[in-house]
RODO-2510 file (C-alpha; in nm, 4 decimals, decimal comma):
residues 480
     n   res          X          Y          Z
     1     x     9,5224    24,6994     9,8131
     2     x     9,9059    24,7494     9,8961
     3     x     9,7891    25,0461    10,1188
     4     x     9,5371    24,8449    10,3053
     5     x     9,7880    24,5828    10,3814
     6     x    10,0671    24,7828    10,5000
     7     x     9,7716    24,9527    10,7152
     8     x     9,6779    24,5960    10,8760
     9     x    10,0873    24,5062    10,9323
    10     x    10,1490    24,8714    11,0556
    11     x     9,8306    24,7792    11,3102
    12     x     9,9646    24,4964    11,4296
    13     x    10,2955    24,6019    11,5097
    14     x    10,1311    24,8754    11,6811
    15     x     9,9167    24,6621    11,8808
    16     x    10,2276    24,4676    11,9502
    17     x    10,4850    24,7448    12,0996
    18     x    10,1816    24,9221    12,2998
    19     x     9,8749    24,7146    12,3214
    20     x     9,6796    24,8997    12,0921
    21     x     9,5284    24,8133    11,7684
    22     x     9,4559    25,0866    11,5026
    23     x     9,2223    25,0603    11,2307
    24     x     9,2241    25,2710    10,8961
    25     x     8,9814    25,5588    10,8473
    26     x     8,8027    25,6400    10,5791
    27     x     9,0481    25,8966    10,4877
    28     x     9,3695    25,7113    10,5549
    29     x     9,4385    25,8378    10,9038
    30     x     9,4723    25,5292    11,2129
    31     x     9,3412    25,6624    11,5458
    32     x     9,3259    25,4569    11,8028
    33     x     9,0195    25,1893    11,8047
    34     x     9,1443    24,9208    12,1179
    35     x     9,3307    25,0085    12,3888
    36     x     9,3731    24,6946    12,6151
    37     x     9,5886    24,8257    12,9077
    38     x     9,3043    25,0745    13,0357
    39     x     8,9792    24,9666    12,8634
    40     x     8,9263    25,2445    12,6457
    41     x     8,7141    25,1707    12,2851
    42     x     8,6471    25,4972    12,1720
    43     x     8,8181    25,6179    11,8750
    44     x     9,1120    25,8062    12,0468
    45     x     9,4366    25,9737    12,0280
    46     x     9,7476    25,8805    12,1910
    47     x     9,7907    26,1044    12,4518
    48     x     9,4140    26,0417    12,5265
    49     x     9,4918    25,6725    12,5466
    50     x     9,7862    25,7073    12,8325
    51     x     9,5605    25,9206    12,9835
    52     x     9,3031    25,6051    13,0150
    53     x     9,5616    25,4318    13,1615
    54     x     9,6732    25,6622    13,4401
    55     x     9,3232    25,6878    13,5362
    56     x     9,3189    25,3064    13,5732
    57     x     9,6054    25,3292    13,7752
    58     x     9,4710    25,6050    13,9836
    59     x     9,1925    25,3936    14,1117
    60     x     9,4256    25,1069    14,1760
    61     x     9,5780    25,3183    14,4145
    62     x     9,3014    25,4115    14,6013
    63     x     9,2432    25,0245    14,6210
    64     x     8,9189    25,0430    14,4012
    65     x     9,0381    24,7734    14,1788
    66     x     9,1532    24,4193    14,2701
    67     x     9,4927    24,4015    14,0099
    68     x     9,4736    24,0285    14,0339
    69     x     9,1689    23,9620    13,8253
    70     x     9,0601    24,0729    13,5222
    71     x     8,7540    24,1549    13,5793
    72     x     8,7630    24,4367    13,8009
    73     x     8,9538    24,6569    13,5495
    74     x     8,8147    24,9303    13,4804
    75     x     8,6899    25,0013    13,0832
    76     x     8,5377    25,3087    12,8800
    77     x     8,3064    25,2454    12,5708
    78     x     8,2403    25,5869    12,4368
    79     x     8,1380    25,8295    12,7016
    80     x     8,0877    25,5484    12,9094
    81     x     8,3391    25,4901    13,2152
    82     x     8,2583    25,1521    13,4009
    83     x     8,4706    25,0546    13,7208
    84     x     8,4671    24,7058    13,6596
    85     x     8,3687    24,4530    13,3751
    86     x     8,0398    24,3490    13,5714
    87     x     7,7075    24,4287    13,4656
    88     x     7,3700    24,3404    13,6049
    89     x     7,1729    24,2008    13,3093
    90     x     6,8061    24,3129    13,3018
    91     x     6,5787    24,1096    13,4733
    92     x     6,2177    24,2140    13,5021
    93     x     6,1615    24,3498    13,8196
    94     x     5,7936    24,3592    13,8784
    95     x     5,8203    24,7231    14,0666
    96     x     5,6028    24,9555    13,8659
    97     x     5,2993    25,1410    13,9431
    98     x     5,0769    25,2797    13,6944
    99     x     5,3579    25,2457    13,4141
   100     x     5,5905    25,4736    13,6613
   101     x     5,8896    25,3397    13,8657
   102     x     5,8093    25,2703    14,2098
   103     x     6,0053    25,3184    14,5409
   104     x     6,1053    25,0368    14,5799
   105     x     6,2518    25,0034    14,1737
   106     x     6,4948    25,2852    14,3090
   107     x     6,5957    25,1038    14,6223
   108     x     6,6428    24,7618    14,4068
   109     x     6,9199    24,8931    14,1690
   110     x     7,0354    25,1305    14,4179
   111     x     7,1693    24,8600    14,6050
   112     x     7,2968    24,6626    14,3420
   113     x     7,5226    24,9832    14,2772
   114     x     7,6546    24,9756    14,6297
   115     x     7,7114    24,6176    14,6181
   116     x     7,9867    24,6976    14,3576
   117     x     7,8371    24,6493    14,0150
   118     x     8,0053    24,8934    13,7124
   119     x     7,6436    24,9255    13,5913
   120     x     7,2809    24,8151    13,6283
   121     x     7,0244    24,7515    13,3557
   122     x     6,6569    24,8588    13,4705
   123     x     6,4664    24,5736    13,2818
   124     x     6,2087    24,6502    12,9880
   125     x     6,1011    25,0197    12,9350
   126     x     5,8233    25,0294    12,6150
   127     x     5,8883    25,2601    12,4026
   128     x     5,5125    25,3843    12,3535
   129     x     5,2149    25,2477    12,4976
   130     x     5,1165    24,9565    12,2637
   131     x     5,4648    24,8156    12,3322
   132     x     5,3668    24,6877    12,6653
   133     x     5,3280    24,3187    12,7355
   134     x     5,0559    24,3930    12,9845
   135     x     4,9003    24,6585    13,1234
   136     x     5,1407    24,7806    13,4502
   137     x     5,4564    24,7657    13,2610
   138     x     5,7055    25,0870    13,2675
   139     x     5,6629    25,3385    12,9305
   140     x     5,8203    25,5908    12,8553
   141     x     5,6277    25,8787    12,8497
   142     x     5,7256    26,2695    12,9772
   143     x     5,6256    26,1981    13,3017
   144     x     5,8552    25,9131    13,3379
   145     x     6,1699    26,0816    13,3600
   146     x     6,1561    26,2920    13,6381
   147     x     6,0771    25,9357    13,8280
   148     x     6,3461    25,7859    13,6525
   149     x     6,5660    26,0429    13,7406
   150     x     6,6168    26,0112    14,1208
   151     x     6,6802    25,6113    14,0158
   152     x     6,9905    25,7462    13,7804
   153     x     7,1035    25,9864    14,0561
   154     x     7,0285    25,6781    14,3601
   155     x     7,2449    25,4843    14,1201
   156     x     7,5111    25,7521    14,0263
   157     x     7,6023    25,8420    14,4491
   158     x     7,6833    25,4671    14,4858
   159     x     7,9344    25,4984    14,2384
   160     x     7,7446    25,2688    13,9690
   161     x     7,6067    25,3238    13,6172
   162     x     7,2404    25,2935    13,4497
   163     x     7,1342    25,1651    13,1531
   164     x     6,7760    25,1652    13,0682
   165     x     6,6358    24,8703    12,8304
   166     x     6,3862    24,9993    12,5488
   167     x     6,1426    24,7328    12,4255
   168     x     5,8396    24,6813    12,2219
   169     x     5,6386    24,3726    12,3014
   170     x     5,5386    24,3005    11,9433
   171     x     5,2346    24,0279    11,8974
   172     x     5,3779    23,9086    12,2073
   173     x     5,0696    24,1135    12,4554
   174     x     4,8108    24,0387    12,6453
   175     x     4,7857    24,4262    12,7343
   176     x     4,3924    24,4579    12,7337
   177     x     4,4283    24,8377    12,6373
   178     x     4,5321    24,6937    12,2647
   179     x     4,1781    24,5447    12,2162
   180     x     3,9694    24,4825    12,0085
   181     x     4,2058    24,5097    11,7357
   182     x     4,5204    24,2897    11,9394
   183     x     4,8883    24,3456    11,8980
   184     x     5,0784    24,4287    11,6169
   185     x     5,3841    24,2445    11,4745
   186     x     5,5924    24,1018    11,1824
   187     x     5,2759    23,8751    11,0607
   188     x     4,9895    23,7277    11,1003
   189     x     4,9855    23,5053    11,3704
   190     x     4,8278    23,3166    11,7109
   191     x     4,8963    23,5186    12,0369
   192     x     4,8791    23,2628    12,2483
   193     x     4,9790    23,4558    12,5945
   194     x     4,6771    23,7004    12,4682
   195     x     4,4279    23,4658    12,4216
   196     x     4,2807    23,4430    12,8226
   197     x     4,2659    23,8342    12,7293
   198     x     4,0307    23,8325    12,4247
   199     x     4,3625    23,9085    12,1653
   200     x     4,4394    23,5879    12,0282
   201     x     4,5361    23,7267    11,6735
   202     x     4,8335    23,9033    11,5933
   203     x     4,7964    24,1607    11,3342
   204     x     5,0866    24,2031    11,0578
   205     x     5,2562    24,5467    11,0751
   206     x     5,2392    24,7860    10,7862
   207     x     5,4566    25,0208    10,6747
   208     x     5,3508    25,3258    10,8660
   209     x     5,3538    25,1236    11,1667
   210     x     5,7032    25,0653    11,1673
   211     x     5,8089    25,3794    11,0855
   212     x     5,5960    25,5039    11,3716
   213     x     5,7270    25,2362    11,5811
   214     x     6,1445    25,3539    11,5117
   215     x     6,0318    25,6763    11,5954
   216     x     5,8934    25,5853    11,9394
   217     x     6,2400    25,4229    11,9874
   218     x     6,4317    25,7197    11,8900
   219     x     6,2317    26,0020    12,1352
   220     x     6,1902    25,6790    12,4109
   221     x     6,6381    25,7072    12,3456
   222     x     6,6566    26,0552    12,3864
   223     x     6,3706    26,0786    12,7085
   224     x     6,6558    25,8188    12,8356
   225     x     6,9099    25,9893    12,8599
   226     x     6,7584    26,3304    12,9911
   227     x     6,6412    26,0817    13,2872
   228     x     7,0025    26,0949    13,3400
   229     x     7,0735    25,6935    13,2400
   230     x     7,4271    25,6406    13,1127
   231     x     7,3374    25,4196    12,8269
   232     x     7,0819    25,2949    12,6385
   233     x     7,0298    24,8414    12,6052
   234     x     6,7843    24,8133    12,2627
   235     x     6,6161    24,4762    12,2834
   236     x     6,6525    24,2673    11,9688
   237     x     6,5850    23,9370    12,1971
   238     x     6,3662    23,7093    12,3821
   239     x     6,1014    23,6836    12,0902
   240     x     5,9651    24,0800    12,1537
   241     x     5,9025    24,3171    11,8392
   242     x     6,2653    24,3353    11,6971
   243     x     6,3231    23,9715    11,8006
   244     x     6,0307    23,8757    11,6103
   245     x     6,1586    24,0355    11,2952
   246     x     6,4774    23,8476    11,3302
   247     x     6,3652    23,5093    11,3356
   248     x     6,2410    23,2944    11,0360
   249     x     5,9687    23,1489    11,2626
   250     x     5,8122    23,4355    11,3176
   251     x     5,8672    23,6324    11,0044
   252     x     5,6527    23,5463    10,7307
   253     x     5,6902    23,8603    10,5727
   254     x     5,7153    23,8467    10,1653
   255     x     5,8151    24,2427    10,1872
   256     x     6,1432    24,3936    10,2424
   257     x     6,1174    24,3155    10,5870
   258     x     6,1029    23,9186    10,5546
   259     x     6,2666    23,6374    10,3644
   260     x     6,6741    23,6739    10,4091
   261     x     6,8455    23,7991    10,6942
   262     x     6,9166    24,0967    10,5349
   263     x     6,5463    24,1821    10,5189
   264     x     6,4744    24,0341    10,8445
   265     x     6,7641    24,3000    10,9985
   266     x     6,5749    24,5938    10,8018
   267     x     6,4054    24,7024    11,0550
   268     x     6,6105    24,6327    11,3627
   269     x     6,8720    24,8165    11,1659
   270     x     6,6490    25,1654    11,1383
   271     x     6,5597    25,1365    11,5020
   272     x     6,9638    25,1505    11,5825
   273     x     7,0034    25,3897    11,2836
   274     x     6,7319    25,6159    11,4005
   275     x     6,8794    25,6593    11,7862
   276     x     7,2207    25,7342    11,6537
   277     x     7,1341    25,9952    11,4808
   278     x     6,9489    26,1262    11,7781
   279     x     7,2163    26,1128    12,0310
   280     x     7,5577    26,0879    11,7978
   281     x     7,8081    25,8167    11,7628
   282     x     7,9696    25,8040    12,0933
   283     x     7,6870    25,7568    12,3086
   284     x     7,6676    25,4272    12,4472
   285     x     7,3921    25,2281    12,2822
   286     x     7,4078    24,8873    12,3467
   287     x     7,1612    24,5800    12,1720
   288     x     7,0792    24,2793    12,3401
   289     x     7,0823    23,9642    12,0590
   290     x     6,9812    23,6308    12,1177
   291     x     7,2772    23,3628    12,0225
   292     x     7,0081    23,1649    11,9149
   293     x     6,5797    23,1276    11,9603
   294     x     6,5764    22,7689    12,1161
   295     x     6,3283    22,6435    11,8726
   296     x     6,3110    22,4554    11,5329
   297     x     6,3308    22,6852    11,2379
   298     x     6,4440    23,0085    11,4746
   299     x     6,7322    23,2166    11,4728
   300     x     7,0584    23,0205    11,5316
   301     x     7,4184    23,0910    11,5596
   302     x     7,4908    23,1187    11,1961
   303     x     7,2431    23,4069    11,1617
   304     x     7,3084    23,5900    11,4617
   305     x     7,6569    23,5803    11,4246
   306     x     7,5507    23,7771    11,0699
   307     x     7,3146    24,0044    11,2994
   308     x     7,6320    24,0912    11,5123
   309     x     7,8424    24,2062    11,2404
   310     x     7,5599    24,4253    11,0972
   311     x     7,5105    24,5757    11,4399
   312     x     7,8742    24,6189    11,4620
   313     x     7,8526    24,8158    11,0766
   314     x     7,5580    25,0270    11,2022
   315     x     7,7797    25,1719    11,5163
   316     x     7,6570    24,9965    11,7957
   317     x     7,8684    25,0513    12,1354
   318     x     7,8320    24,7169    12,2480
   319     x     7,6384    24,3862    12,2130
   320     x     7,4987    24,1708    12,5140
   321     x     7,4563    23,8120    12,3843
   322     x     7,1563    23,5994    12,5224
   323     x     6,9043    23,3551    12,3568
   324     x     6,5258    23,1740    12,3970
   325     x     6,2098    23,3099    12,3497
   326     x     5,9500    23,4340    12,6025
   327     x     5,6610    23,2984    12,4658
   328     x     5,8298    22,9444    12,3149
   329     x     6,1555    22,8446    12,4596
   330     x     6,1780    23,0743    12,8250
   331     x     6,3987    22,8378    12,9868
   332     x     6,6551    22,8188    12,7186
   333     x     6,7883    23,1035    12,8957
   334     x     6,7028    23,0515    13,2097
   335     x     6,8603    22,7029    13,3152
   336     x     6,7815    22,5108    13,5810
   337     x     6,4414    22,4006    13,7326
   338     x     6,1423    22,4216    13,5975
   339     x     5,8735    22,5784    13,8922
   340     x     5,5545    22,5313    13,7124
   341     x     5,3967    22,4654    14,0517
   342     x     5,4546    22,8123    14,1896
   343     x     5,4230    22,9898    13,8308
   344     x     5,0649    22,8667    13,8115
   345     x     4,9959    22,9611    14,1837
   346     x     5,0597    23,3348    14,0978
   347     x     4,8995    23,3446    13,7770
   348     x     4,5511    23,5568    13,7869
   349     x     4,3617    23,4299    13,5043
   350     x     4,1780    23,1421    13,6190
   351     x     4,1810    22,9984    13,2448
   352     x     4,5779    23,1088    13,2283
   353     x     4,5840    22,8575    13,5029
   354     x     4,3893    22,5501    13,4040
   355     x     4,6048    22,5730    13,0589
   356     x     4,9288    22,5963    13,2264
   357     x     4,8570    22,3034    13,4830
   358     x     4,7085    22,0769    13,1399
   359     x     4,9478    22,1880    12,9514
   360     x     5,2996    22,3564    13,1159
   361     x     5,4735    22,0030    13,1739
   362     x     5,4793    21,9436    12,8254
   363     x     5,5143    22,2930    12,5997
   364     x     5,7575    22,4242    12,8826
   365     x     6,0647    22,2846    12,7985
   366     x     6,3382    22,1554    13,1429
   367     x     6,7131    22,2954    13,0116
   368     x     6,9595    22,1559    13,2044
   369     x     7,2265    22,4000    13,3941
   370     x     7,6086    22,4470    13,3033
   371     x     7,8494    22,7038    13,4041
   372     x     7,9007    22,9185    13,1104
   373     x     7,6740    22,7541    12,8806
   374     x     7,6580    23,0169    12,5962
   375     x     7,9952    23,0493    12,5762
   376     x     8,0606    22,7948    12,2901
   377     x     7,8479    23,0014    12,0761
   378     x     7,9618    23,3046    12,2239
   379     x     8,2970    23,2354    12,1162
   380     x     8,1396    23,2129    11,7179
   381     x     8,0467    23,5523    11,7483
   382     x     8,3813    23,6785    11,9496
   383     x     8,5682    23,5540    11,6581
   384     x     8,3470    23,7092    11,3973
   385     x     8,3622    24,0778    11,5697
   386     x     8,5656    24,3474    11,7304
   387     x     8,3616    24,5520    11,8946
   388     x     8,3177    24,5106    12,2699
   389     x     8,1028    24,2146    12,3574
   390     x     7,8659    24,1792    12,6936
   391     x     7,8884    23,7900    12,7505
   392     x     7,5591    23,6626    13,0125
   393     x     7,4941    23,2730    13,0930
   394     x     7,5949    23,0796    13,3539
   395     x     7,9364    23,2997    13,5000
   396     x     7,8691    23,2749    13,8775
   397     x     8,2099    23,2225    14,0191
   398     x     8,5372    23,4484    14,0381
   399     x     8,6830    23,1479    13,8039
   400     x     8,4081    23,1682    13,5604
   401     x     8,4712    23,5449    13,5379
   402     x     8,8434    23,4909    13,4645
   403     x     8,7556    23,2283    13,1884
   404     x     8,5176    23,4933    12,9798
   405     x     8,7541    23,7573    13,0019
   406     x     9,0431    23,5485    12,9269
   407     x     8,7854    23,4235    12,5781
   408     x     8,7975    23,7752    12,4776
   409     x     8,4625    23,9072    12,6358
   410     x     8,4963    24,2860    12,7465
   411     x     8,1589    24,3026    12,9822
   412     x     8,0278    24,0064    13,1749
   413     x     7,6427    24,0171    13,2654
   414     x     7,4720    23,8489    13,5746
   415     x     7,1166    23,8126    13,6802
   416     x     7,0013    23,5081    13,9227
   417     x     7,3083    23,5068    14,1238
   418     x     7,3261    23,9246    14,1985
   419     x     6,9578    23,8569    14,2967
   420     x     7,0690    23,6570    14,5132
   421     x     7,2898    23,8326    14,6744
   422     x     7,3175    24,1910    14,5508
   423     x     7,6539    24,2068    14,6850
   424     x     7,8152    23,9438    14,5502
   425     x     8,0233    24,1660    14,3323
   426     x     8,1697    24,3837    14,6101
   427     x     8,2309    24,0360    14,8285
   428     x     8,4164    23,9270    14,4995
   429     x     8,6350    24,2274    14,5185
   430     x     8,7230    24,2072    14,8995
   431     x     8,8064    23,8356    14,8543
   432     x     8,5388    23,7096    15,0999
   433     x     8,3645    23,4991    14,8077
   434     x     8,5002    23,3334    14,5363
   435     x     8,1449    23,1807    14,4306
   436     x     7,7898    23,2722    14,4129
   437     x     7,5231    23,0907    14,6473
   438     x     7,2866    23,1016    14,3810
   439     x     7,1268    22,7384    14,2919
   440     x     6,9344    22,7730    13,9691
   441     x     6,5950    22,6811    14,1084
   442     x     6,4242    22,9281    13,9047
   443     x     6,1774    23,0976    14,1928
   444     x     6,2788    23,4243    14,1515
   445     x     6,1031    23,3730    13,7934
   446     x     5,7995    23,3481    14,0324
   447     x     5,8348    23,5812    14,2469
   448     x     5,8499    23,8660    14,0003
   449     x     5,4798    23,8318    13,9523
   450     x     5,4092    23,8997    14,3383
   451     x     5,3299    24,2421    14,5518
   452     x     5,6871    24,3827    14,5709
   453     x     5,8813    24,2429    14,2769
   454     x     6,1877    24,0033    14,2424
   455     x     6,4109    23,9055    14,4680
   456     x     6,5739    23,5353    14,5747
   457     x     6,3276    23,3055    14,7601
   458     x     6,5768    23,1180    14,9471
   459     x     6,6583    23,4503    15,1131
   460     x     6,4697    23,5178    15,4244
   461     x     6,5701    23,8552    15,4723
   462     x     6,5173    23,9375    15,0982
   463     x     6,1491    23,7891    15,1793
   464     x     6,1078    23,9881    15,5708
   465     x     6,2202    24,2843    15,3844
   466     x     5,9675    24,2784    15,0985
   467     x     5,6846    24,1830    15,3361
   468     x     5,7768    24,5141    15,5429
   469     x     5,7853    24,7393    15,1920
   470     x     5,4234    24,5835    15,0976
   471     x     5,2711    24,6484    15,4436
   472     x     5,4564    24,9958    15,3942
   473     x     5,2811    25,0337    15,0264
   474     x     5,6313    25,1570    14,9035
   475     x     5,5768    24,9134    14,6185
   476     x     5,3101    25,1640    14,5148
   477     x     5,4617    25,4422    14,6145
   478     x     5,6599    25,6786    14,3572
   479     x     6,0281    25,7703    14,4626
   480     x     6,0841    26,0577    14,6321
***
């Protein structure tokens, strides 16, 4: 007890005289675990951390980084080297053809690259086939990483990095290829987005099927990274497979994967477990966690700030905080208006559409937009934590940027506003913006679902560009 003590003072007075803070191994050495100055979190030496910093002040010189904000200095998280603390948050897309990346997926986060983010997340990879929420959705399969390759390498010459999100959709489907049987998940339950598809049951997952199912994210980890991707973002949010586990109103389970948290975390915890041991412990894997479900008897704060100190146990690299669920509670993440008008106008199902226009005013919840508006219960889980945290909701603005770093927050993620303007971080950087344009109408939620993919609908250009790549067929076109 005396030893760990002096350890902790020792640590402190460390972190005092050269803004580091050391933490005790296992065997009584102290390496290096923070390193504030230049960013680095891997477990380093010394002379390995000065070496951070003259790299930092290499690319200061070369008037790469703006010194007067915070969050264009540069950071490392394992192998990972980011320029700046800005990350584009996966958003779905809408750009795949026959489960493959299209052209047009490789232009999208291409540019987003040159427009000056430190790294872009290509939204919702399935890990095997039967983790699709509907049919054209990316998986990850052989053939998709040569594809996903040339994105990496797009990516990579604009001086940006990749991260590739791996998902499973869980009972959440409506992927016809899963009937008769339906979709699988934590328990028995109503698929409701299935339903207009024939699968309106959700069947409970045994045993063997989750074991198969931590495999598929283990070899979907590895494919990752041969695609060239520079880290990996396991989803553990939005209600999909791992989300579902997590929260008490969708786990019914009486096994040792329901009940308490610890049980609900079982198998979330293999999945991060099993693609450690496949790429090793300084690989970046990141998790994405929801902050809380938006719904009676979900996941809240208390529990996920639990969840983020057993991802923190199992090794993960970083954690990007978010919240709602898909199929009950969408808008608790994404504030603002409500479009139901235009959301029922691009739905295909012709009963999809008579149920939304009955029913969408009531079950589809309006959430009201602030700036920042996870941060109060980001800052639960900030304070609960040390390793580096991805905070997303509501930071449009150079000021909002300086507040989340200032709270502690290594990585800030953005969505709506870098669709709406891709080069919003870049304008940040060269001082000709100190806000984002973005008004939280919601349409780009919409427009995902059209010939093309996402972009901003109050951008003409974005909208004269897409109709050109349609008429072109690069949306169903493969890169290269």
């Amino acid at each position: 007890m005396a030893a760990r003590a002096f350890g902790v003072i020792a640590g402190e007075l460390l972190q005092f005289r050269f803004g580091h803070r050391v933490q005790n191994q296992a065997d009584g050495s102290t390496r290096s675990a923070k390193i504030s100055r230049s960013g680095c979190f891997a477990p380093v030496t010394m002379v390995e951390c000065r070496r951070c910093a003259e790299r930092t002040d290499a690319l200061r010189r070369r008037g790469e980084v703006d010194v007067a904000h915070p969050a264009f200095d540069p950071i490392n998280i394992g192998t990972l080297t980011l320029r700046n603390r800005i990350i584009k948050t996966a958003t779905y897309e809408g750009m795949v053809v026959d489960g493959l990346p299209s052209d047009v997926l490789v232009r999208h986060h291409s540019e987003l690259a040159r427009g000056g983010v430190a790294m872009t997340t290509v939204a919702y990879c399935a890990v095997s086939d039967e983790g699709r929420t509907f049919r054209n959705q990316m998986v990850m399969r052989e053939s998709t990483v040569g594809p996903l390759r040339l994105l990496t390498r797009a990516v990579h010459a604009e001086g940006g990095r990749a991260m590739l999100q791996l998902a499973h959709s869980g009972g959440f489907s409506k992927n016809e290829e899963l009937r008769p049987k339906g979709p699988l998940g934590p328990s028995l339950a109503f698929n409701a987005y299935g339903a207009f598809k024939g699968m309106p049951v959700t069947r409970p997952m045994t045993k063997s099927d989750i074991d198969r199912t931590v495999e598929d994210f283990r070899r979907a980890a590895a494919r990752a990274f041969d695609a060239g991707f520079d880290a990996v973002e396991v989803h553990l949010g939005h209600g999909y497979l791992l989300s579902q586990f997590l929260s008490p109103a969708l786990n019914r389970r009486s096994d040792e994967y329901g009940g308490p948290l610890e049980n609900r975390l079982r198998f979330p915890l293999e999945v991060i477990a099993a693609v450690r041991r496949k790429l090793g412990a300084e690989v970046p894997v990141f998790a994405k966690l929801n902050l809380d479900d938006g719904i009676r008897r979900g996941l809240h704060v208390e529990e996920a700030v639990r969840c983020a100190q057993a991802l923190e146990g199992a090794g993960i690299s970083a954690i990007v905080l978010s919240g709602g669920l898909v199929s009950r509670s969408a808008f608790f993440l994404m504030r603002g208006d409500r479009p139901l008008r235009s959301m029922i106008e691009v739905e295909e199902n012709p009963f999809q559409k008579i149920a939304m226009a009955a029913f969408g005013p009531l079950l589809v919840r309006r959430e009201r937009f602030e700036p920042l508006f996870f941060l109060p219960m980001a800052k639960r889980v900030r304070e609960a934590v040390s390793c580096p945290l991805v905070y997303l909701g509501g930071a449009t603005s150079l000021d909002h940027l300086a507040t989340v770093r200032a709270e502690g927050f290594e990585l800030i993620a953005m969505g709506r506003a870098l669709l709406h303007d891709p080069f919003l971080v870049e304008k940040y950087r060269r001082g000709e913006a100190r806000e984002s344009g973005c008004t939280p109408c919601n349409l780009c939620v919409v427009e995902m679902d059209r010939p093309g993919g996402v972009l901003c609908a109050q951008q003409p250009a974005q909208l004269a560009r897409r109709t050109r790549e349609v008429a072109e067929g690069r949306h169903l076109r493969p890169p290269g």
